[in-house]
N, C-alpha and C positions, 0 to 999 in steps of 0.2 A: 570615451565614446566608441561604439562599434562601426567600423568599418567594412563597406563590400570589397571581394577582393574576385581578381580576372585571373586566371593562368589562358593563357591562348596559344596553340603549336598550330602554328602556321605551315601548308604543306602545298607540295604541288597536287594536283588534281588527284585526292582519292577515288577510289572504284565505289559504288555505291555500297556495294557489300561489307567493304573495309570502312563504310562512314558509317553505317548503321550499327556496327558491329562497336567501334567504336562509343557510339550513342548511347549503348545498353551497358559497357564497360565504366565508361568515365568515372560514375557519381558514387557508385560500390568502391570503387577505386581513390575517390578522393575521400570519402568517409573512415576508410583502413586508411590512408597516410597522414592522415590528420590526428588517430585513434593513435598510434605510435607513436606519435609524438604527447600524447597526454592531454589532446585539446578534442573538446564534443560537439561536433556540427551536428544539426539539425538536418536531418537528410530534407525533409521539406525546405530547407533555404538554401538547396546545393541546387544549379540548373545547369545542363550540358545543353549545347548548342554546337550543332555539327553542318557544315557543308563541305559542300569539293573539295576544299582550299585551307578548312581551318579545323582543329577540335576546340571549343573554347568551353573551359567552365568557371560559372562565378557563385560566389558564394555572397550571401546577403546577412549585413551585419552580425560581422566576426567579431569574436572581440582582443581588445590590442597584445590584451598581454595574457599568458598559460595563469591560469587558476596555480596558486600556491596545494601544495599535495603532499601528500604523509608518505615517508618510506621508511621499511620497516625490515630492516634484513636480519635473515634468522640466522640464529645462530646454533652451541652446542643447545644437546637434550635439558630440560629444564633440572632433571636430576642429579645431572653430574658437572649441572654450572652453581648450583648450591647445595651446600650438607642439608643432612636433617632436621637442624637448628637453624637454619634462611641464612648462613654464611657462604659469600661467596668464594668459589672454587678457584683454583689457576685458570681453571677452564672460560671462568666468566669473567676476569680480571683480563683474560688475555683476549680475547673478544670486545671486550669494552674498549681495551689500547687501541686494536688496531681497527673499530670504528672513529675511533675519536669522540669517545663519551663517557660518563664517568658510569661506574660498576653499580653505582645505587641507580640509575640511569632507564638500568633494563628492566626492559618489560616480559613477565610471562604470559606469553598466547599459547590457545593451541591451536593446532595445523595438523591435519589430516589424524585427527583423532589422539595424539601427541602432544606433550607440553613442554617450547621450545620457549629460549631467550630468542628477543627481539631487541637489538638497537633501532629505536623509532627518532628519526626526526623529518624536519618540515624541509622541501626542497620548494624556492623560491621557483616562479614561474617565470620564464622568458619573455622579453617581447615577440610578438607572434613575425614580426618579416626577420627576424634570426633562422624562425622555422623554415619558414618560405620554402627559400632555397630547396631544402633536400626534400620537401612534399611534393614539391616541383618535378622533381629530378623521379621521385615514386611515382607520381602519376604518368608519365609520360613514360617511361622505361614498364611499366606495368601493366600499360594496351597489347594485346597481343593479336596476331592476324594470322591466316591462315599459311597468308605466303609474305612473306617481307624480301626488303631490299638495301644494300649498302650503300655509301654515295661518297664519293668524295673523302675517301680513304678513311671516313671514320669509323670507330667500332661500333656504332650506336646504328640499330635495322630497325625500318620503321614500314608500312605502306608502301610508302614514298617517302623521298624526298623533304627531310623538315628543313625549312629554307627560315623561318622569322619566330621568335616566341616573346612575346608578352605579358610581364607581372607588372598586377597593379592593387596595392594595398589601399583602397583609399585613394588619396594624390600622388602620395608615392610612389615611386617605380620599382620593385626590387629589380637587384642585381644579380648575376650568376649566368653561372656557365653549361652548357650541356652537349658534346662531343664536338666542341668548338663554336658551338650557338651561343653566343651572347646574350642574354634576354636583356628588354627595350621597353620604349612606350612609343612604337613604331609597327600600325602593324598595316594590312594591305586592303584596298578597297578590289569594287568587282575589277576583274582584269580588262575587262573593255569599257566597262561605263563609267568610273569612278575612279576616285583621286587614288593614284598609283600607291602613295605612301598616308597613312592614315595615321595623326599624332591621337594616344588616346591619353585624355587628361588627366580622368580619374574615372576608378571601375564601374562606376554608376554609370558613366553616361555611354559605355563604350556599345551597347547597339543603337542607339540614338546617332553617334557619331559613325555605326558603320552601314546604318540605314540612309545617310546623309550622302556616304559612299556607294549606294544602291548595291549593298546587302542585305536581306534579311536574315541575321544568324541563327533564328528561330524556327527548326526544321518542323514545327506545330504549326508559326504560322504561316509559311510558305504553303505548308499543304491546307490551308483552310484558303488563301488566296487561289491554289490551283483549283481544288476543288467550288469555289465559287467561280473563278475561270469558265469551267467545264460547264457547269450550271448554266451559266446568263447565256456562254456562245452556242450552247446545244439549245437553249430556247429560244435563240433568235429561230432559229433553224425550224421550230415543233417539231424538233428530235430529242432522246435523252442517250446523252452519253455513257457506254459500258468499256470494264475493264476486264477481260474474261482473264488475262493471264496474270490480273495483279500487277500491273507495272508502274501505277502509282509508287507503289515503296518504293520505288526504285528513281524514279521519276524526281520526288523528293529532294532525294541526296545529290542529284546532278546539275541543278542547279542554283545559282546565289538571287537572282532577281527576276523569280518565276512571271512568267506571261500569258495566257491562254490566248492561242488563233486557230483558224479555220481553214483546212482545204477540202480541193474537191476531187475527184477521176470519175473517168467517163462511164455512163451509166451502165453501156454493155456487158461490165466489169462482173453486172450483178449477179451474170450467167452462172457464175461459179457458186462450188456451196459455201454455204456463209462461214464456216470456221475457216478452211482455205483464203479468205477474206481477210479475216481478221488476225488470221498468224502473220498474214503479209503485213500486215498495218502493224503488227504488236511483237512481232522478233525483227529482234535489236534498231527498229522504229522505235516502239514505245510509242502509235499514236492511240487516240482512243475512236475507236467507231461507233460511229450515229445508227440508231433505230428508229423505225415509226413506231408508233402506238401501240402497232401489232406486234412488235419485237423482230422485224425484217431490216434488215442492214440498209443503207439508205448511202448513196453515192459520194459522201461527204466521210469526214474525219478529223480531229482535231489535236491541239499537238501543244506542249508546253516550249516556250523559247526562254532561253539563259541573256539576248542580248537586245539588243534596241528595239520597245516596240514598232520605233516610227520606221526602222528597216525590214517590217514583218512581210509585207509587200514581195519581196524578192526572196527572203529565206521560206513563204510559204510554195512558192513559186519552184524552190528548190526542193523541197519536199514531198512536193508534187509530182516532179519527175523522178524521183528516187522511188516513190510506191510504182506511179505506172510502169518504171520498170521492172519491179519485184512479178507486180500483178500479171504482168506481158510473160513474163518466164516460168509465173505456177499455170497459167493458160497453157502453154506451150505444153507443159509436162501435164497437165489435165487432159487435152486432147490426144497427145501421143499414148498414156496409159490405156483411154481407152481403146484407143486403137488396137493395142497390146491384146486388151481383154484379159479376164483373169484365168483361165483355162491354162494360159500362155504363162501366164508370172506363175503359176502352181510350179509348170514343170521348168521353170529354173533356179528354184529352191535348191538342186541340186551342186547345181553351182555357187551359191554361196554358203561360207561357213560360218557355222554358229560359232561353234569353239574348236579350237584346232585337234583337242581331243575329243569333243561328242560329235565330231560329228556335221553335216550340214544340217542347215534348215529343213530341209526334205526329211530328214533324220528326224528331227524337232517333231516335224507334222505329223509322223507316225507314232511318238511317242506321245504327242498328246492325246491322239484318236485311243490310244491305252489305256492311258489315266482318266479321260473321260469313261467310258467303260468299265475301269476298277471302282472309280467315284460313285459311278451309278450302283453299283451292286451293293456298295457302303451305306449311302441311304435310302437306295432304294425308288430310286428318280423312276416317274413314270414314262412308259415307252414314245409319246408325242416329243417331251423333254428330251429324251436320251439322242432322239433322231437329227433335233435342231441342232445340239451339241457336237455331235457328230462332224453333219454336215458343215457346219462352223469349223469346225478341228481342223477340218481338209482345208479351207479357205482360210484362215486366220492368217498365215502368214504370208500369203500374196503380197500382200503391197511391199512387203520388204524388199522387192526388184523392183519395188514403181519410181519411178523419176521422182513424183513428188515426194514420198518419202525419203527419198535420197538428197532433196532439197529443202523438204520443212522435218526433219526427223519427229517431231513436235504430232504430226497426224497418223502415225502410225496407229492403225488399227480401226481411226476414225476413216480415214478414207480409203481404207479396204471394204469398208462397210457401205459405203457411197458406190464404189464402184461395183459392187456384188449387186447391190438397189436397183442400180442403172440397168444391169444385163438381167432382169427379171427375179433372181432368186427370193427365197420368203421374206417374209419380212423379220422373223423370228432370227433367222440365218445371218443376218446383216444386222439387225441389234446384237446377237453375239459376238459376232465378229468386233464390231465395236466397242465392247465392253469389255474383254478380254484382258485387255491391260491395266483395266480399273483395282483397286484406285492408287492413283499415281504420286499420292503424296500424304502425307500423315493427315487423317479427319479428312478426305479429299472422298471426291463422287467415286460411290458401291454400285456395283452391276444394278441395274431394274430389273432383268429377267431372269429367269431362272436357268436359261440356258448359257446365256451369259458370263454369272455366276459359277455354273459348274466350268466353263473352261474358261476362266479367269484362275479358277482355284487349281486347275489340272497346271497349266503354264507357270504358275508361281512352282507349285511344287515340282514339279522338270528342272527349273534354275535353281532350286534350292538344293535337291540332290546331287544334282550336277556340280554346282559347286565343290560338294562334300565331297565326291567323287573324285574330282580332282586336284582336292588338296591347296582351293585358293579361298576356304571360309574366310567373311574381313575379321580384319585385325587392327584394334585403333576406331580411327574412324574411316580408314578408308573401307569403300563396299562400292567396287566398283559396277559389280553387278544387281546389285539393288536389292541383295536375297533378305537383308533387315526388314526393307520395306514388305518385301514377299509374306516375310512372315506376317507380318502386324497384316499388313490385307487378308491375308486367309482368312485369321480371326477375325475381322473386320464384318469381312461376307459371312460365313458361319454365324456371326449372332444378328444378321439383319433375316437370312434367308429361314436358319433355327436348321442350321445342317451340323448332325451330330457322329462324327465317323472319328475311326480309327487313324490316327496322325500316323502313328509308325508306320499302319499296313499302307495305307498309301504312298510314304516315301520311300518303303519297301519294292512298292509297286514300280514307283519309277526307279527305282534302282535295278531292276531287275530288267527294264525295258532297255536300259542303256549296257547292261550283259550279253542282255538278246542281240544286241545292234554290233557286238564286237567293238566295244568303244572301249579304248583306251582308259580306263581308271581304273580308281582303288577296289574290289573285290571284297575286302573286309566288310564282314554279316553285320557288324554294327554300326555303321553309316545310320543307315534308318534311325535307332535311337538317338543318335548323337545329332541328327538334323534334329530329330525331334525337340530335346531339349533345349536347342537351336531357336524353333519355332514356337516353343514355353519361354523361352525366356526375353522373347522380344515381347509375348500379353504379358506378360508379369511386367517389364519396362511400362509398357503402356497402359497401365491402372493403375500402378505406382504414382504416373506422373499425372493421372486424372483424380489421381486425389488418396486413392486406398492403400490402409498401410502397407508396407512392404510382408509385415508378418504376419497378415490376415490372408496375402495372395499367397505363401510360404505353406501357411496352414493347410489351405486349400490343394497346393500341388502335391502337399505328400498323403495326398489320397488315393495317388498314382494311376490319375484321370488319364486318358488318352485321347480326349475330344479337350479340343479351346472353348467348345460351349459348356461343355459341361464346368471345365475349369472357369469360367468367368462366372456363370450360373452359381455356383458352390461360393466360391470368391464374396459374392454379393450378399447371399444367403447367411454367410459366418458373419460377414459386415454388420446386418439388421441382428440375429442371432446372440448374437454378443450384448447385445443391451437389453434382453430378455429375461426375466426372471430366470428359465427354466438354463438360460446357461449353466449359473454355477452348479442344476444336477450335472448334468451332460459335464462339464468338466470335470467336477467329482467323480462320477462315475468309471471315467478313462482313465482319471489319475492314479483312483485305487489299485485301477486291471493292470495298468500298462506298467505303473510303479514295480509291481511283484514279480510281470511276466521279464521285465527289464533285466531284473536282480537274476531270475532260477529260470529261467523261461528257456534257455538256450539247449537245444538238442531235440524239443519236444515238437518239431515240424511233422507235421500228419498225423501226430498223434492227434487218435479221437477220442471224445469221449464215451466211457463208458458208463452210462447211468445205473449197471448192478453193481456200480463200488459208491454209492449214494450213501453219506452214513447219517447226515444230517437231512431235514427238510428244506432248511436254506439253500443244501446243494440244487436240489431238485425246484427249486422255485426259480432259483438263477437260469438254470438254464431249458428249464420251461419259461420263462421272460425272452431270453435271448434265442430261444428257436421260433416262436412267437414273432417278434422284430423281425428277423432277418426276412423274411421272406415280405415283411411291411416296408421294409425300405428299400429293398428291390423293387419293390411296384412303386415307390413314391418316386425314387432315383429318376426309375427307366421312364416317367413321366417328367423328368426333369423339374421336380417338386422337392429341391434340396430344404424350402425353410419347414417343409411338413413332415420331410425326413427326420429336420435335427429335432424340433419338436418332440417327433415320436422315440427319438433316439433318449431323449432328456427320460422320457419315461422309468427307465430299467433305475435309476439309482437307488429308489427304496430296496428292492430287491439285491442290490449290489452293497450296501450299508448292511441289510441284515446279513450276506453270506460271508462279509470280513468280518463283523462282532460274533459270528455265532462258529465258523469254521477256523480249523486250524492249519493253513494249506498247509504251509514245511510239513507236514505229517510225518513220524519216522518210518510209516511203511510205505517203502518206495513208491509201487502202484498208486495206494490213494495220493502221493504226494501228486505225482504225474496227472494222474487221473486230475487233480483238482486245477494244477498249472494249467493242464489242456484248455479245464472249461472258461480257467479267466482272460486266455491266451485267447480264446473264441469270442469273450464279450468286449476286450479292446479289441481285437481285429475288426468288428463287425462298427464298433467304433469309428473306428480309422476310416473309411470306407466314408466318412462323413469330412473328415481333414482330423489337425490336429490342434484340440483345443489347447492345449497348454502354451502353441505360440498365437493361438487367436487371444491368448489371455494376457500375453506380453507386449499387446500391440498397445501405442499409446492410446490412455484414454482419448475419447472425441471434444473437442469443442464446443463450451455451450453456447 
């Protein structure tokens, strides 16, 4: 009969990042330990269960004992373990001894195109809690976290602290050891509400029994408990509750025996602007705040508890006084900023530094008044645009001296935007201002305006140069300065706004602006390119992992685009492309040119053609086709019409079949040889210029 079975590591209070982290590890993790050992779980009957305190995973009728399995080890080549009469060799008499099976015994397979001896026999299956143990030992030694910690002199780093673990077969308990953890059928209830020590009897019953100990182990249903929480206590109210920073996830993992309650602060509070509000309730709070109808922040707030409902009374009480004092201290620095005014924070950019080699802030602000500037010239922004942007450039970095920035880092750039509002500036001016940092996180909110937009994109590209500049591009995963993200935004903005410019020339641009400034960096002319492909290959990461293959966006880059629109434009274009009839012309076509120019092509750069060494009509028809094209896929390109390009591109191969059946390029008189390289060197290049089909041809088929 099959049995369920619990592994549980029991720990002191995880961080919710290291529980969640955890959560997505576990069930991959016990599928591979269970895989090596020769037994097949059903990922559908594996379930992880993570809070503060514990990892647990159970598995749902396993069965008792390893499936009996054929092993088959190879031995010598089949030809030299029998003559050519099927008598067996020393070779195969000696391989038969030292399996321990007789000579007539062996089997011929073949293996990797080869026909070897095989001693085959049957290897009897284990009882599955023999396994236990070291699956035990793989999963738990196999979590990994960003930062860990030792304890108690053992060699084993975990989170935290693994204090208790329990295996449960069934009824059974297994036994075993892990860096002097005994495993049990003892594990812990909640720390405050529940029985200290919790016997589990058997693995079926073990949330049952620790739901009994006022746990829920079930990190799904805690959050459908909180989330109905949230529900009923914001509708007492005729409020609905929001989460603007996501802290639900987080919220989750911190506690074992969720609770929803309600507090209040005083109304006055409401003066402030509502994100100012809700950073105070939702950094390192985690409460959620109430809106009306109308979506206006409303005096209340509510908040998930880990310990006694009937003691909610006092811990809301406490919670209470924890925000009014947040809210009392971003007041405090709300009215002293304005008092400041921003005239005043501009001119102390100067005193603080950006990076010890670019430069201060003040430094910053001029070099983005550049790059805006440079940006406009690139697509050509109209002069109302150019002015807002501008004007924005100068202001963007004020608030970086304002108290509140300096107390919620989280409003940078939003409440430089508030404060520009307040002292009359445009409206246009203080939407940029605002949006400048956008977007702050993968698939996260894109500038709305268009000025916005351009100096979001000038500021990414400053920190990305700069980086390069001074020699701290990330490496690994760290990026402390965010220039990964920098990248992926630009393209981001660029295909929402349809901004099509020169990547290098602008990083060009701000390279040259931090030359101007006397700043300390690298000097070397090829920064620019080398951000660039910096900033390719952060889109390339980022349509890989939205779904397209790796060798269709590969295809697309050695087209040797210089816009992220155009390279995602083109990217898409081969995508749809590819399942077109007219593809395999269009690859044919390339294959023939590029095949020949590959081989004899080399030296023949600038070489033109010459149409009075024509000996054939097929000459003349090729490249009356491809002078024809050329000047048609510039107009479709420079419309950004890549699928009407390839299309029209797929055209030329009748013309390109007749001039390989009918011409003889090697020709032995040098000229016509050249002369003929030149023209096929002309209809793949003009090719190319569309990507490279031969890797959009090796991309995996699609999914039907």
């Amino acid at each position: 009969m099959t049995q369920d079975f619990l592994f549980e590591i029991g720990t002191e209070e995880l961080p919710a990042a290291a529980a969640r982290s955890a959560a997505g590890q576990a069930g991959t993790l016990t599928e591979r330990a269970f895989a090596r050992h020769h037994v097949e779980v059903d990922p559908g009957n594996i379930s992880v269960w993570v809070t503060p305190r514990r990892i647990a995973v159970y598995i749902m009728g396993l069965e008792p004992v390893q499936e009996t399995r054929e092993v088959a080890d190879r031995g010598p080549i089949a030809s030299k373990a029998f003559s050519e009469n099927g008598e067996p060799t020393k070779a195969a008499a000696g391989f038969a001894r030292a399996k321990g099976v007789a000579v007539d015994a062996l089997e011929i397979r073949e293996h990797e195109g080869q026909k070897f001896v095989f001693a085959v026999s049957s290897k009897q299956g284990k009882p599955i809690v023999e396994l236990l143990p070291d699956i035990c030992d793989q999963i738990l030694l196999g979590i990994s976290f960003p930062k860990t910690m030792r304890w108690d002199g053992a060699d084993m780093s975990f989170s935290r602290p693994v204090r208790w673990i329990v295996a449960k077969f069934g009824d059974k308990t297994v036994n075993f050891e892990i860096a002097g953890i005994k495993s049990g059928d003892i594990s812990r209830g909640h720390r405050f509400l529940g029985e200290p020590l919790v016997k589990i009897t058997e693995a079926s019953k073990y949330r049952e029994l620790l739901l009994a100990a006022n746990v829920t182990v079930d990190q799904e249903e805690r959050r459908q408990i909180i989330l109905e929480g949230l529900a009923v206590e914001s509708g007492k109210r005729s409020a609905s509750f929001t989460d603007p920073a996501g802290e639900l996830e987080e919220v989750v993992y911190l506690v074992e025996n969720p609770s929803v309650h309600a507090g209040i602060f005083p109304e006055e509070h409401l003066r402030l602007p509502g994100r100012v509000l809700t950073t105070c309730m939702q950094s390192h709070q985690r409460y959620f705040p109430l809106t009306d109808e109308d979506g206006s922040l409303k005096d209340g707030f509510l908040y998930v508890m880990n310990g006694d409902p009937d003691h909610a009374a006092g811990i809301t009480e406490g919670n209470e006084r924890v925000l009014e004092g947040r809210i009392e201290d971003a007041e405090f620095s709300f009215d002293k900023d304005l008092a400041t005014g921003m005239e005043a924070m501009v001119s102390g950019l100067g005193e603080v530094v950006f990076h010890r080699r670019l430069g201060s802030l003040a430094d910053k602000t001029e070099r983005l008044k550049g790059l805006v500037e440079a940006f406009a010239n690139l697509v050509s922004l109209c002069e109302p645009d150019l002015k807002t942007a501008m004007a924005a450039a100068a202001l963007a970095k004020a608030d970086q001296v304002s108290i509140m920035v300096q107390e919620f880092a989280d409003l940078e750039g939003y409440i430089g935007s508030i404060y520009a509002n307040l002292e009359g500036y445009p409206s246009g001016v203080c939407a940029a201002i605002g949006e400048h940092f956008l977007p702050t996180s993968s698939g996260g909110a894109i500038p709305a305006t268009t000025p916005g937009a351009v100096l979001a994109i000038a500021d990414k590209i400053d920190n990305i140069i700069g980086a390069f500049a001074v020699d701290e591009v990330p490496t690994g995963s760290r990026d402390p300065y965010g220039i990964r993200r920098a990248g992926a935004g630009i393209s981001a903005i660029s295909m929402k706004f349809g901004f099509d410019f020169d990547m290098e020339g602008l990083l060009a641009s701000g390279h040259a602006l931090y030359l101007g400034q006397k700043a300390d960096v690298v000097k070397d002319a090829t920064l620019p390119a080398a951000a660039r492909d910096f900033v390719f290959d952060r889109v390339q990461n980022r349509m890989v992992e939205e779904g397209l293959p790796v060798e269709i966006v590969e295809a697309a880059r050695s087209a040797g685009l210089m816009s992220t629109l155009r390279l995602e434009t083109l990217a898409a274009a081969l995508e749809a492309f590819r399942d077109e009839p007219a593809f395999e012309d269009f690859h044919t076509a390339y294959f023939r040119c590029s095949k020949i120019a590959a081989k004899a092509g080399e030296g023949l750069e600038g070489v033109k053609v010459d149409q009075s060494l024509f000996e054939q009509g097929t000459e003349r028809q090729l490249h009356k086709a491809v002078t024809a094209l050329e000047p048609e896929i510039e107009k479709l390109t420079a419309s950004l019409d890549y699928a009407g390009a390839l299309t029209a591109a797929a055209t030329i191969r009748p013309e390109v079949d007749l001039f390989f059946d009918d011409v003889m390029v090697m020709a032995e008189d040098e000229a016509l040889r050249k002369n003929r390289l030149a023209l096929v060197l002309k209809a793949a290049a003009m090719l190319r210029r569309l990507g490279d089909p031969m890797r959009v041809a090796a991309a995996p088929k699609k999914e039907l």
